[in-house]
C-alpha positions as CSV (number, residue, x, y, z in Angstrom):
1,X,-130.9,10.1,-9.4
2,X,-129.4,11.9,-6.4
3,X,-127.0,14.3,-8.4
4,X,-127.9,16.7,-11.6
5,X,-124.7,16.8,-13.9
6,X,-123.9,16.8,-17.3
7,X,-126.8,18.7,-18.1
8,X,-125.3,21.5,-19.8
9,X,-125.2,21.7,-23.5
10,X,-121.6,22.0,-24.4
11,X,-120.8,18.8,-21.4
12,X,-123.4,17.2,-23.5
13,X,-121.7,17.4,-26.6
14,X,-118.1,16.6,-25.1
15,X,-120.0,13.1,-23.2
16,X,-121.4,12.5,-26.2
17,X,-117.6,12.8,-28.7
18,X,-115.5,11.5,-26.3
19,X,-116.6,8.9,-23.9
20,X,-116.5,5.0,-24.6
21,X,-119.0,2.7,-26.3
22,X,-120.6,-0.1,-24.8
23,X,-117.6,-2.5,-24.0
24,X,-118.4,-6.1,-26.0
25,X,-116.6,-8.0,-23.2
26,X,-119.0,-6.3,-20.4
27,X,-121.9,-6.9,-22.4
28,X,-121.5,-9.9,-23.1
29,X,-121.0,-11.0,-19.6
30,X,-123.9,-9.4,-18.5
31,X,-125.9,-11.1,-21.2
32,X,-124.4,-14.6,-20.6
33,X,-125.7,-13.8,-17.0
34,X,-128.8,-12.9,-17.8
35,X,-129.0,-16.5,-19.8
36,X,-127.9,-18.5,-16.8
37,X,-129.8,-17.0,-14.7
38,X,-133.4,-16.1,-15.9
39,X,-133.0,-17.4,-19.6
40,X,-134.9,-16.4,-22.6
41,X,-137.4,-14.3,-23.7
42,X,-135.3,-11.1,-23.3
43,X,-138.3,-8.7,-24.1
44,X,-137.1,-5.5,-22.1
45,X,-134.0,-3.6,-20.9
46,X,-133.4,-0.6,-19.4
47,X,-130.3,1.8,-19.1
48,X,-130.3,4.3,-16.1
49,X,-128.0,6.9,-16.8
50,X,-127.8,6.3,-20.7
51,X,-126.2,9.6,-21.2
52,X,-125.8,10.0,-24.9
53,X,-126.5,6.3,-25.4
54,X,-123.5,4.6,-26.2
55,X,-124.4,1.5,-24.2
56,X,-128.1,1.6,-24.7
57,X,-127.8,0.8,-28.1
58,X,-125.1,-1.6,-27.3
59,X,-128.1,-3.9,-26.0
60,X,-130.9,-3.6,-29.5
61,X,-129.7,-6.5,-31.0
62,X,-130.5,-8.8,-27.8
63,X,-134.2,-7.7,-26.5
64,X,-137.2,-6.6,-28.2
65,X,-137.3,-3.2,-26.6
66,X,-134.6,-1.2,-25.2
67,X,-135.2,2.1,-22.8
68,X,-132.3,4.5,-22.3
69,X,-133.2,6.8,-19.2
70,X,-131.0,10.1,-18.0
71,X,-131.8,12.8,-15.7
72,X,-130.7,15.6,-18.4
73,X,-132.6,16.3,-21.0
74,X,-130.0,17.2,-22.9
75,X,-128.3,14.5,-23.0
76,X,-131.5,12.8,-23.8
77,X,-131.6,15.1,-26.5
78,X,-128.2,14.0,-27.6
79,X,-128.8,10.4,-27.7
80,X,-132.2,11.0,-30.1
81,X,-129.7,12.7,-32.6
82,X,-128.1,9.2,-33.3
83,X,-129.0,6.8,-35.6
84,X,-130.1,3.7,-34.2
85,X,-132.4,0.6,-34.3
86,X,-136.2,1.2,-34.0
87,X,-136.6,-0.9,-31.2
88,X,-134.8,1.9,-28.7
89,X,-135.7,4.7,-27.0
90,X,-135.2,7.1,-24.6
91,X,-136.4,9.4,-21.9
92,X,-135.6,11.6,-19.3
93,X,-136.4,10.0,-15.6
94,X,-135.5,9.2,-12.5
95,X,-133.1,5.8,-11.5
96,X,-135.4,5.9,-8.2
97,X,-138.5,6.5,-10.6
98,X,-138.6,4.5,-13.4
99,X,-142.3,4.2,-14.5
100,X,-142.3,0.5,-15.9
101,X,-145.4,-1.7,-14.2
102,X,-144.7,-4.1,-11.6
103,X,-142.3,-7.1,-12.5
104,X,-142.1,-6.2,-16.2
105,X,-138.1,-5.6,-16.9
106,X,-136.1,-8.4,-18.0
107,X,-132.6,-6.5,-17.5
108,X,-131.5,-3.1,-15.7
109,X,-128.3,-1.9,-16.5
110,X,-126.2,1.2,-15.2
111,X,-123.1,2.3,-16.9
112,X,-120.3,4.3,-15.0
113,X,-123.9,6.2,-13.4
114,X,-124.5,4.3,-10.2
115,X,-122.4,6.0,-8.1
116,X,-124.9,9.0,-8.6
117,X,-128.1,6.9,-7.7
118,X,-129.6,7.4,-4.0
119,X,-128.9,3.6,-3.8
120,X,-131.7,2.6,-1.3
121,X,-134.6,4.0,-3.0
122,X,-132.9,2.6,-6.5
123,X,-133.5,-0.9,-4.7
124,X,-136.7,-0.7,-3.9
125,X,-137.2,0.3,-7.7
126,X,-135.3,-2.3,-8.8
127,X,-137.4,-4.7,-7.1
128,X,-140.2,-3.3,-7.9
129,X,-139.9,-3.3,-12.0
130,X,-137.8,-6.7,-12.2
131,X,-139.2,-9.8,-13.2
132,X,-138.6,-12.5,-11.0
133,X,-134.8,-14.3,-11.7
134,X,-134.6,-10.5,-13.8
135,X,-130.8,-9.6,-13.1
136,X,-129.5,-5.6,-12.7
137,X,-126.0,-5.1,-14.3
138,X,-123.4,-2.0,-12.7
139,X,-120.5,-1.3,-14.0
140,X,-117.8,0.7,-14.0
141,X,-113.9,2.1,-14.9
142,X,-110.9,1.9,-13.0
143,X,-109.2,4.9,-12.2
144,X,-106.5,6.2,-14.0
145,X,-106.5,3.9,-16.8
146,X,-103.8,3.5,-18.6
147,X,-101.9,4.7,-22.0
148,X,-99.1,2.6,-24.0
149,X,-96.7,4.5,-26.6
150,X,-93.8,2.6,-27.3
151,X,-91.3,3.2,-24.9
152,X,-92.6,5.8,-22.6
153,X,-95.9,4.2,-21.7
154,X,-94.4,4.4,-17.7
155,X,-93.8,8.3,-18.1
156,X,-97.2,8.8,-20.0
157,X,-99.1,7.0,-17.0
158,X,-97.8,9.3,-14.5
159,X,-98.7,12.2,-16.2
160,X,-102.2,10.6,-16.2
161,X,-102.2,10.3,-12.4
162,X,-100.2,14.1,-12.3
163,X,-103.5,15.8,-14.1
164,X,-106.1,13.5,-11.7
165,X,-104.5,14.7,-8.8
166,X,-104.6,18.7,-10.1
167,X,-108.1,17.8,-10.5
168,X,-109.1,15.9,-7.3
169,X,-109.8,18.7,-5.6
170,X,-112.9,19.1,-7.2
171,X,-114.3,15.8,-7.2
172,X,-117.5,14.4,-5.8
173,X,-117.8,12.2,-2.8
174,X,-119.7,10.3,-5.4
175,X,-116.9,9.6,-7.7
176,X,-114.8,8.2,-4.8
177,X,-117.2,5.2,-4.5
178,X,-116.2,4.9,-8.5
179,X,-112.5,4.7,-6.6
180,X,-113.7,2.6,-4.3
181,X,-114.8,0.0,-7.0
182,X,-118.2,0.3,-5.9
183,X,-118.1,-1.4,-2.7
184,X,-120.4,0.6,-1.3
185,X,-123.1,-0.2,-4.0
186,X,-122.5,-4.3,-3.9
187,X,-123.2,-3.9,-0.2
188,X,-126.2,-1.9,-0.9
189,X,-127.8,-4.5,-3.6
190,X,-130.5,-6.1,-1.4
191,X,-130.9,-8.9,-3.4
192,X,-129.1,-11.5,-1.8
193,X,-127.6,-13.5,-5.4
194,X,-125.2,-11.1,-6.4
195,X,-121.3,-11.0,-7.5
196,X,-118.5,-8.8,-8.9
197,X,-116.4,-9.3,-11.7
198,X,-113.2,-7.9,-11.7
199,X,-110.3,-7.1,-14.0
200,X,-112.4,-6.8,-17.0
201,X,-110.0,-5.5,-19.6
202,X,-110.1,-3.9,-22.8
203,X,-108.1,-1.1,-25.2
204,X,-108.8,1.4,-27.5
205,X,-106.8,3.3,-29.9
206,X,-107.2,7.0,-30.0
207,X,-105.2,10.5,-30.8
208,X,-103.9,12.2,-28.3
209,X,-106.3,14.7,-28.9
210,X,-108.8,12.6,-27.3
211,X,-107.4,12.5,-24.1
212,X,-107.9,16.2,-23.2
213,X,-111.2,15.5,-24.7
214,X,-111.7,12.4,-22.5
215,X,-110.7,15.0,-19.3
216,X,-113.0,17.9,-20.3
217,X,-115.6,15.3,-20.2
218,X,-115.4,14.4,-16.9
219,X,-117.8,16.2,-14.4
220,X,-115.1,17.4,-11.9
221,X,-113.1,18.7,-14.6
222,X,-117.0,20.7,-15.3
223,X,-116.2,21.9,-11.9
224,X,-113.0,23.0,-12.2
225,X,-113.5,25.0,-15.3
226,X,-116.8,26.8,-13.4
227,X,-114.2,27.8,-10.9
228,X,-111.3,28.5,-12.0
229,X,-111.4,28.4,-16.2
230,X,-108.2,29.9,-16.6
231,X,-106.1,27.5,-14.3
232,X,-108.4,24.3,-15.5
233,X,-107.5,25.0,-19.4
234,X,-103.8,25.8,-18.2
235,X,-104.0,22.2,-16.8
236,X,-105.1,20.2,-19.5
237,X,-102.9,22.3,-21.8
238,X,-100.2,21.2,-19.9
239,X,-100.9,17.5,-19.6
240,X,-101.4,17.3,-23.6
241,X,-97.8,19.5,-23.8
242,X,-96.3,16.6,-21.5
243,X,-97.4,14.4,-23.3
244,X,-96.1,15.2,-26.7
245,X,-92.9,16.1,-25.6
246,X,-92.7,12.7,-24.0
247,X,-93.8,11.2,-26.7
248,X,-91.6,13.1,-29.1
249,X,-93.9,14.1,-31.6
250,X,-95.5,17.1,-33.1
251,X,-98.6,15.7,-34.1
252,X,-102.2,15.8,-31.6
253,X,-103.6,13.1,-34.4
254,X,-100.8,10.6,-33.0
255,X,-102.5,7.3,-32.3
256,X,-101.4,5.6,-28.8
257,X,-103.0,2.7,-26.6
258,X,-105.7,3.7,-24.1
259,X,-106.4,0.3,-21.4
260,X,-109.3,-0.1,-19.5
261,X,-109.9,-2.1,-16.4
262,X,-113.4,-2.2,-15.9
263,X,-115.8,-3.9,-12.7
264,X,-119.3,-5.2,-13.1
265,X,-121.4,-6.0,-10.2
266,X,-124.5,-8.4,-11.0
267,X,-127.3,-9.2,-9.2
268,X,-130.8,-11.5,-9.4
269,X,-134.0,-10.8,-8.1
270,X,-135.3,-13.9,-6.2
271,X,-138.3,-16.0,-8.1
C-alpha cells in the first residue's frame, strides 16, 4: 500500500469498535459474481486492507481459506483478538506484495482500502496471483451518509455535512477518489471485463454515541486531533451537542437510523 495509517494503537481500537461489518448485500453481489463468472471451487480469498477484519470473516463461510492482509500490525493484531472460523487468517503485507504463487487466488477483495493502494503496481499483482476468470471485488461508502430520527432526519444530515466540512481540511487526496466514487480506480483496473454497481443500500441502527465514535475513526479526523486536539475534540463535541438538541433528547444511548450508499467495482481476469 502507498499510505501508512491507522497504525496507531488507540485508532486501532476505535476502527476496530466502530466501523461497519461486511455488508450482506455487497457480499453477496460479489459472490454471485464470482459464480457467474468463474464458478465453483472457491478455495481462496483474500482481503487487502482487512483492518480489524470485519469483512474478512464476512467471506469463511464461502471458500476454504480466507487471508486478511493490512499494512499495520496493529490492526493485524486487532483482528487475531476475534473469534472466528479456523479457516481465516491474517497477516501484515503489502496490496502491491501479496506473496501467494502465480494464478492461485480465486477472489481479491478490498474494502473502503483501495483508494490507499499505488493502483498500477496493485494491477500487476492482481494479475499476477488471480486464477484465470478469478474476479477482484472494490468497494466503497458514499460520502456523508445519512441519519433518520423521526422528524428531524433533514436537520441531522446537515449537521453531518457541517462536521465533514470542519474536517476537510485535513483530508487526504486519497480520500477524495473515495469522493470521487472511485473513478479513478475503475479506470485503472486493466482487466478489460469489469463493471460498477451503484446505489447499493443498506441501514444500521446505532446510538448516537456511535457517531462521534464513527468520526474519531476516520483517518483525517487522526489528523486533525495530531494538529490541533483541542479544536478537533471541541468539534465533535459540538456535532454530538447538535445533535441531541435537535433531536430533543438527553440520552447519547438514543437509537437513530444510520443509511448507507455503497459502490462496488468488479473485475475478471481474462482465461
Amino acid at each position: 500500500m502507498a499510505s501508512r495509517l491507522f497504525e496507531e494503537h488507540e485508532h486501532v481500537a476505535l476502527y476496530l469498535k466502530y466501523r461497519l461489518p461486511s455488508p450482506f448485500q455487497i457480499r453477496n453481489l460479489i459472490l454471485d459474481y464470482l459464480q457467474r463468472k468463474k464458478g465453483k471451487p472457491f478455495t481462496l480469498a483474500v482481503d487487502i486492507g482487512c483492518g480489524s477484519g470485519q469483512s474478512t470473516r464476512g467471506l469463511a463461510s464461502y471458500f476454504e481459506k480466507v487471508v486478511g492482509i493490512d499494512v499495520s500490525e496493529a490492526q493485524i493484531e486487532e483482528a487475531k483478538k476475534v473469534d472466528g472460523p479456523d479457516n481465516v487468517s491474517y497477516r501484515q503485507g503489502l496490496a502491491e506484495e501479496l506473496g501467494f504463487e502465480d494464478s492461485s487466488v480465486d477472489l481479491i477483495t478490498a474494502a473502503a482500502a483501495a483508494h490507499w493502494f499505488d493502483l498500477e503496481k496493485f494491477m500487476k499483482e492482481v494479475d499476477r496471483v488471480l486464477k484465470p476468470k478469478g474476479c477482484l471485488a472494490l468497494y466503497c461508502y458514499r460520502v456523508p451518509f445519512e441519519v433518520h430520527y423521526n422528524d428531524c432526519s433533514e436537520r441531522l444530515i446537515q449537521i453531518v455535512q457541517q462536521t465533514l466540512k470542519a474536517l476537510a481540511p485535513y483530508e487526504s487526496e486519497r480520500t477524495q477518489i473515495v469522493r470521487n466514487e472511485y473513478k479513478e480506480i475503475f479506470d485503472a483496473i486493466t482487466f478489460p471485463d469489469k463493471e460498477r454497481v451503484d446505489s447499493i443500500s443498506f441501514k444500521q441502527l446505532v446510538p448516537v454515541l456511535w457517531i462521534k465514535g464513527f468520526f474519531e475513526s476516520l483517518s483525517f479526523y487522526q489528523t486533525f486531533q495530531k494538529k490541533d486536539p483541542e479544536a478537533a475534540k471541541a468539534t465533535l463535541e459540538m456535532m454530538e451537542k447538535d445533535f441531541m438538541q435537535t433531536m430533543g433528547v438527553s440520552s447519547r444511548e438514543t437509537v437513530l437510523e444510520v443509511k448507507w450508499t455503497a459502490f462496488c467495482l468488479l473485475a475478471s481476469k481474462p482465461e
